[in-house]
C-alpha positions in Angstrom: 74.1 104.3 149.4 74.6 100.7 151.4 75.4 99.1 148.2 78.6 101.3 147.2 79.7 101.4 150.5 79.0 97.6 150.1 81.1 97.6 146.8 83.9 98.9 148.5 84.3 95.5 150.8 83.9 93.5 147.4 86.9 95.0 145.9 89.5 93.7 148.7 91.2 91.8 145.8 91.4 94.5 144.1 92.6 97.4 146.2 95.5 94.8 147.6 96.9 94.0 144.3 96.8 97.8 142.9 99.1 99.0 146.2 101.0 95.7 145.6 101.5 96.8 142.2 102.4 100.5 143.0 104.6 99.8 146.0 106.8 97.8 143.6 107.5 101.0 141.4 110.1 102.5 143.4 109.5 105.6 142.1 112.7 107.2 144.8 113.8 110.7 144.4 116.1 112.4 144.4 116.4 111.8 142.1 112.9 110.8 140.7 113.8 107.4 139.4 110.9 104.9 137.9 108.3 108.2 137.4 107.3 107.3 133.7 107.0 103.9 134.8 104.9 104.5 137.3 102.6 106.8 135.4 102.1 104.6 132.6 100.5 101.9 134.9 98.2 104.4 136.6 97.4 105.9 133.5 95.9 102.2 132.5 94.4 102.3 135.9 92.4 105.6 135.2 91.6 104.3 131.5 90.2 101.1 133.0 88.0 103.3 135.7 86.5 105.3 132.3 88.3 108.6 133.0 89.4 110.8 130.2 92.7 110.8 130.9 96.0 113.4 130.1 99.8 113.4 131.3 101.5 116.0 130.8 105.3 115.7 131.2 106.6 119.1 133.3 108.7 121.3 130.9 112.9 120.7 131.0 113.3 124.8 131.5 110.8 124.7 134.5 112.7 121.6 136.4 116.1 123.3 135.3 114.9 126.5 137.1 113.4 124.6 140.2 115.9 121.4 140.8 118.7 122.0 138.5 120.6 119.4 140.1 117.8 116.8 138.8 116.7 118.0 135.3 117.7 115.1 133.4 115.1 112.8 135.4 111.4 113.8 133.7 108.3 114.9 135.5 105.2 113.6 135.0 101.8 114.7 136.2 98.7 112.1 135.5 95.3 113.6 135.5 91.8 111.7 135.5 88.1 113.4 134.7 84.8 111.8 135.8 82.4 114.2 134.3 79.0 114.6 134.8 76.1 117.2 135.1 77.2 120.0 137.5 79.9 122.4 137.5 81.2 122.0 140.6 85.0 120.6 140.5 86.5 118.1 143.2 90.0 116.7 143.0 91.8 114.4 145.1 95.1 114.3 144.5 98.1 111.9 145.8 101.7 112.1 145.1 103.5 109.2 143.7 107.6 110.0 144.7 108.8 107.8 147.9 112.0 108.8 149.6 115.0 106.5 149.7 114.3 103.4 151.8 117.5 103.8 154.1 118.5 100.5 156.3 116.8 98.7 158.6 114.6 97.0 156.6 113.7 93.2 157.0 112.4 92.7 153.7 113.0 94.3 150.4 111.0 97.8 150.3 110.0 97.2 146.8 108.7 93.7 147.1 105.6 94.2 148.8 104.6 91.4 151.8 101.4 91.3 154.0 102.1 89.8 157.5 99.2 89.9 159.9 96.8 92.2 157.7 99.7 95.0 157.4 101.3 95.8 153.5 105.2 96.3 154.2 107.1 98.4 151.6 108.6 101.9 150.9 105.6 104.2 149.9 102.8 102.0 151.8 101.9 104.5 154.1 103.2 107.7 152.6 101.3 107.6 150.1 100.6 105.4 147.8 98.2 103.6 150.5 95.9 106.6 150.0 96.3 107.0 146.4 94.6 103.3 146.4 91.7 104.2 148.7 90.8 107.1 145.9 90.8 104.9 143.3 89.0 102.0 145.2 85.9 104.5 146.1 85.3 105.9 142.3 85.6 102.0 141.8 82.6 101.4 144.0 81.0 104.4 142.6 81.6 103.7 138.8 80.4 100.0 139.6 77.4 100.6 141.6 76.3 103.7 139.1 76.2 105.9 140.6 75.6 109.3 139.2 77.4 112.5 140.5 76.7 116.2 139.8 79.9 118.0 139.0 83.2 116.8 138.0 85.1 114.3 139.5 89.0 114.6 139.1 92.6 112.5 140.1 95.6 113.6 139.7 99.0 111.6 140.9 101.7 114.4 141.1 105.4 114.0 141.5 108.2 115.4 144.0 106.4 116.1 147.1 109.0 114.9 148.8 111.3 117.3 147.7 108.9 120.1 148.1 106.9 119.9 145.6 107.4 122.7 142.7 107.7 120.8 139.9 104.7 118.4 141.0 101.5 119.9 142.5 103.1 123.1 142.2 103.6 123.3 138.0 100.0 121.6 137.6 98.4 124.3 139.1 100.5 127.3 137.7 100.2 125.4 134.5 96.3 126.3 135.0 95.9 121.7 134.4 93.2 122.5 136.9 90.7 124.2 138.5 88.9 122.4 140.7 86.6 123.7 143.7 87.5 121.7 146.4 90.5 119.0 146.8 91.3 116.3 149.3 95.1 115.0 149.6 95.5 111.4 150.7 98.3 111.7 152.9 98.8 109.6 155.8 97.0 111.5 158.5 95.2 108.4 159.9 92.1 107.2 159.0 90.2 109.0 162.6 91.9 112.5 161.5 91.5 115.2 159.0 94.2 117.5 158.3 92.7 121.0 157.3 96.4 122.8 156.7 99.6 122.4 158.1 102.0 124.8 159.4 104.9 126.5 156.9 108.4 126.0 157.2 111.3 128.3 156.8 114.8 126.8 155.6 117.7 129.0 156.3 121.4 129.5 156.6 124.0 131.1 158.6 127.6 131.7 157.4 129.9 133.1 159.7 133.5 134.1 158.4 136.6 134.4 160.1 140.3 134.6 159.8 142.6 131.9 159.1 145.6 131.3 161.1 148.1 128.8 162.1 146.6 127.1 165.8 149.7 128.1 167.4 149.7 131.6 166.4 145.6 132.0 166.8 146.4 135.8 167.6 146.5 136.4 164.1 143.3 135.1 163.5 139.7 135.4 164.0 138.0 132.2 165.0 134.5 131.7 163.0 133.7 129.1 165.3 133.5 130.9 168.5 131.7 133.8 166.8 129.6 131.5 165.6 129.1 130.3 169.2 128.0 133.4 170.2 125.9 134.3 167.4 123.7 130.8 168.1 123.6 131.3 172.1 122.3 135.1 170.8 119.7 133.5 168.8 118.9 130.7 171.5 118.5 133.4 174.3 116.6 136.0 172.2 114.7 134.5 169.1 113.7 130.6 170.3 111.6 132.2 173.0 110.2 134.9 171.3 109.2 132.0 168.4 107.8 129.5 170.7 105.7 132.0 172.6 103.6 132.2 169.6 100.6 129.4 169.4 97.8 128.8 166.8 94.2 128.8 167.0 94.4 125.3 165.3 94.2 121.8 167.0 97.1 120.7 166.8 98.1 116.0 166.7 100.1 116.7 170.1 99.2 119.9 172.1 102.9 121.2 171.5 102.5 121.2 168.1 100.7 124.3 168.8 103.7 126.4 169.0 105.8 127.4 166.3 109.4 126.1 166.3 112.7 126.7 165.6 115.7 123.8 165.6 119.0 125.6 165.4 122.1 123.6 164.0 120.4 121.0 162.5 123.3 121.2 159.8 127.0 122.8 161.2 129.9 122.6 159.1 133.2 124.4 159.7 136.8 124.1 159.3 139.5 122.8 157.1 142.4 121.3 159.5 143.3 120.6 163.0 145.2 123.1 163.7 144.2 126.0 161.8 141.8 128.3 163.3 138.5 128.4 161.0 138.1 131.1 158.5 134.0 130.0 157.7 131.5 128.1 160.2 128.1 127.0 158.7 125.0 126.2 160.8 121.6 125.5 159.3 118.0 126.0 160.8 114.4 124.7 160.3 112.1 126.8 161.6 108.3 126.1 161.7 105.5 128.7 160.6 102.0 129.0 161.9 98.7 130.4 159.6 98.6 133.2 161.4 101.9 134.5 161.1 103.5 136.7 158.3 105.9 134.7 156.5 108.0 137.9 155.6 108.1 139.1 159.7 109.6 135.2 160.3 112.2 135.7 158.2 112.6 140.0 159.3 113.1 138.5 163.1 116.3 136.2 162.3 117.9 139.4 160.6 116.9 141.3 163.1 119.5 139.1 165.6 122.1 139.1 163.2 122.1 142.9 162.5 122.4 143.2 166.6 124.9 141.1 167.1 126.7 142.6 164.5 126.4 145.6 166.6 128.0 144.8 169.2 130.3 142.8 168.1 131.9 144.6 164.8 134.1 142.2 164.4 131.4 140.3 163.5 130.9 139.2 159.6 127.9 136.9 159.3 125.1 136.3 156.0 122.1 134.7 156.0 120.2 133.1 153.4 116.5 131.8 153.0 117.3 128.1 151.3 113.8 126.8 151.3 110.3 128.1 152.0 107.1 126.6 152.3 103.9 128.8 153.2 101.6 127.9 156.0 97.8 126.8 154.8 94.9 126.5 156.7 90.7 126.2 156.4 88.2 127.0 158.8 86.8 124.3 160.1 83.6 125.0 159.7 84.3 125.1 155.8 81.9 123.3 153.6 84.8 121.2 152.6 85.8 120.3 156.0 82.3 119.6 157.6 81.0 117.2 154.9 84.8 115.1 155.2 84.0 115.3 159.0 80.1 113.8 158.8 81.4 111.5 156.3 83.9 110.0 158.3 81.8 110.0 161.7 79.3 108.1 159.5 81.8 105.5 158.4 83.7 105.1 161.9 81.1 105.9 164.2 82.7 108.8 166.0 83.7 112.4 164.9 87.2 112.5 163.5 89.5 115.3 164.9 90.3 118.3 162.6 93.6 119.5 163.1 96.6 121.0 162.0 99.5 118.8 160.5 103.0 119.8 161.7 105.0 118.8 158.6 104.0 121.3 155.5 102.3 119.3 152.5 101.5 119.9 148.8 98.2 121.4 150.6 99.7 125.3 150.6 100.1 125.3 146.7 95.7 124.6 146.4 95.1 126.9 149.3 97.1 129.9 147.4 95.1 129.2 144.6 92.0 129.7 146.4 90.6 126.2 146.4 89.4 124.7 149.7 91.9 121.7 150.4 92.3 119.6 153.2 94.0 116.2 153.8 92.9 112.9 154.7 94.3 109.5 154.2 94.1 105.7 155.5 98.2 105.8 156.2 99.8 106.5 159.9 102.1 109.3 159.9 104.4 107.5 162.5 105.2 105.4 159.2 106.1 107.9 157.0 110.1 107.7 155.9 110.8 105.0 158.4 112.4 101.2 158.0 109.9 98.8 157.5 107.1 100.9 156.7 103.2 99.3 156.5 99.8 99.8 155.9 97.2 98.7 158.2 95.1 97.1 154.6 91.7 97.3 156.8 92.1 101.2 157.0 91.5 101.6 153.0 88.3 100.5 153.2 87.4 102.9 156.0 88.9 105.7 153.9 87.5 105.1 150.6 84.0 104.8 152.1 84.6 108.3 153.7 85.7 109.6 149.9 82.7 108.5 148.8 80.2 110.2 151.4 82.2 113.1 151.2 81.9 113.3 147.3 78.0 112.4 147.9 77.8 115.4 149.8 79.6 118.0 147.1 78.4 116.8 144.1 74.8 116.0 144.7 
């Protein structure tokens, strides 16, 4: 065992150059620009590891149904198999998409730069940092031959970024896979294992009115003030009621334990100065805990509306759902989750917390398909989607030695 985990210090070189390499692939969506570019070089990367490997490119009617607004910009999703004796299945998976780099930045985010052991660039951290540390441990295990029982399997999946559906989500209702266990490389730190994450529930609120001239507003109806009273209904009445409601899970921050609910995060209303508003919109992201019923969550906001609307029948207000993701979750005493734990306690020389990510990952769409999945990855979350975004390169290492305890322990 020394020498792989020895291996894995060897191949600084190479683990440097690969996220050099992918880092300059600014694979940005929306709207999913540089994808076949960047699948073609891991692709090469897989090849060169002795993988059979398959891409499969995500059919135009599914991406038309899912992000109509993007169908013209291909899908890809690159898969790698290790086989050997065994029939047990485990996948790490790591998706390749990066979201715009914004402003801010004092370098270019797609020319890579290492200042004081840190890799700047859009995607370092989130993810494409962790996508190296999987390939840098089969690496180390291919080089040091070492022989596993079971099937060893990579895939690099588009679009998380965007949610997901026509990335992790296709390859596993396209049945590409089946493994038995999968670990995500996100950025949850290289002390900290992510064993789900909490859902999310997108929605909107459209409240209509009456349009008049401003100096006659008597012959109007003002959607903005009913829409005042509407939020201060659902402040008052549904933010409590949602944030009295705490998980089981450890949580990063102790009130991530709550479920949440940010009202307004997106208001839109009016056409003029001095017209009273005929249509107010105000948006809402509201956070989902494992143990809650993702049909009740969305039962509770109607459940406002429909008294307001009571006592107000004046009232005209819709509401629709404009994104969901489901909550996921493991035990923690899951095989899964106790071998990542030992393995990372042997690397780093204390026990790494299991806990529950805030943000909702491509996690949900393994865990509804019955495989245990958790996520772990050498990237800081406090550098996700930020200007000037790094990589602490001395945390790949670290991760990929973790990977490969962790895969000792599966597929003995």
């Amino acid at each position: 065992m020394e020498k792989v985990l020895k291996k894995v210090d060897e191949l600084h070189e190479y683990y440097v150059n690969l996220l050099k390499d992918m880092v300059s692939i600014a694979t940005v969506v929306p709207p999913g620009e540089n994808y076949k570019e960047f699948v073609e070089y891991g692709k090469e990367v897989l090849k060169d590891l002795g993988m059979e490997v398959s891409v499969v490119e995500v059919p135009k009617d599914y991406l038309a149904k899912h992000i109509p607004e993007m169908k013209d910009n291909p899908r890809y999703i690159l898969l790698g198999r290790l086989k050997g004796d065994g029939k047990t299945t485990l996948h790490f998976n790591g998706h390749y998409d990066v979201v715009p780099p914004g402003a801010g930045w004092r370098t270019d985010p797609f020319k890579p730069v290492i200042v004081n052991g840190k890799l700047y660039g859009r995607g370092a951290s989130d993810m494409k940092g962790g996508i190296v540390s999987i390939l840098t441990a089969i690496k180390a295990l291919v080089e040091s031959g070492i022989e596993i029982s079971g099937t060893l399997e990579v895939s690099m999946t588009p679009d998380e970024e965007i949610g997901g559906m026509c990335g992790a989500n296709y390859m596993l209702e396209a049945e590409l896979t089946k493994p038995d266990y999968c670990i995500i490389a996100e950025p949850s730190g290289y002390d900290r294992v992510w064993i789900g994450h909490k859902g999310s529930l997108w929605g909107e609120i459209v409240v209509y009115g009456k349009t008049a001239h401003a100096s006659t507003p008597w012959l109007g109806v003002n959607a903005f003030e009913k829409m005042v009273k509407l939020a201060n209904k659902l402040i008052e009445q549904l933010k409590p009621k949602v944030e009295s409601k705490v998980t089981k899970y450890e949580t990063d921050a102790p009130e991530g334990k709550r479920a949440t609910i940010v009202l307004g995060s997106i208001v839109k209303g009016g056409v003029k100065i001095n017209v009273v508003p005929d249509k107010v919109i105000f948006q809402f992201d509201r956070r989902v805990l494992p143990e809650e019923d993702f049909e009740n969550v969305i039962k509770e906001v109607e459940e406002v509306i429909e008294e307001a609307k009571k006592e107000d029948p004046e009232l005209k207000a819709e509401f629709k759902v404009l994104f969901e993701a489901k909550p996921a979750a493991i035990s923690p005493q899951s095989k899964l989750a106790l071998a990542m734990k030992e393995a990372v306690r042997e690397v780093i020389g204390r026990e790494p917390r299991l806990t529950l990510s805030t943000g909702f990952l491509d996690a949900r769409f393994f865990v509804e398909k019955g495989i245990e999945t958790l996520t772990y990855g050498p990237g800081d979350l406090s550098q996700a989607h930020v200007a000037n975004e790094y990589i602490e390169l001395s945390k790949i290492p670290l991760v990929s030695k973790a990977y490969i305890l962790s895969i000792m322990k599966l597929l003995k």
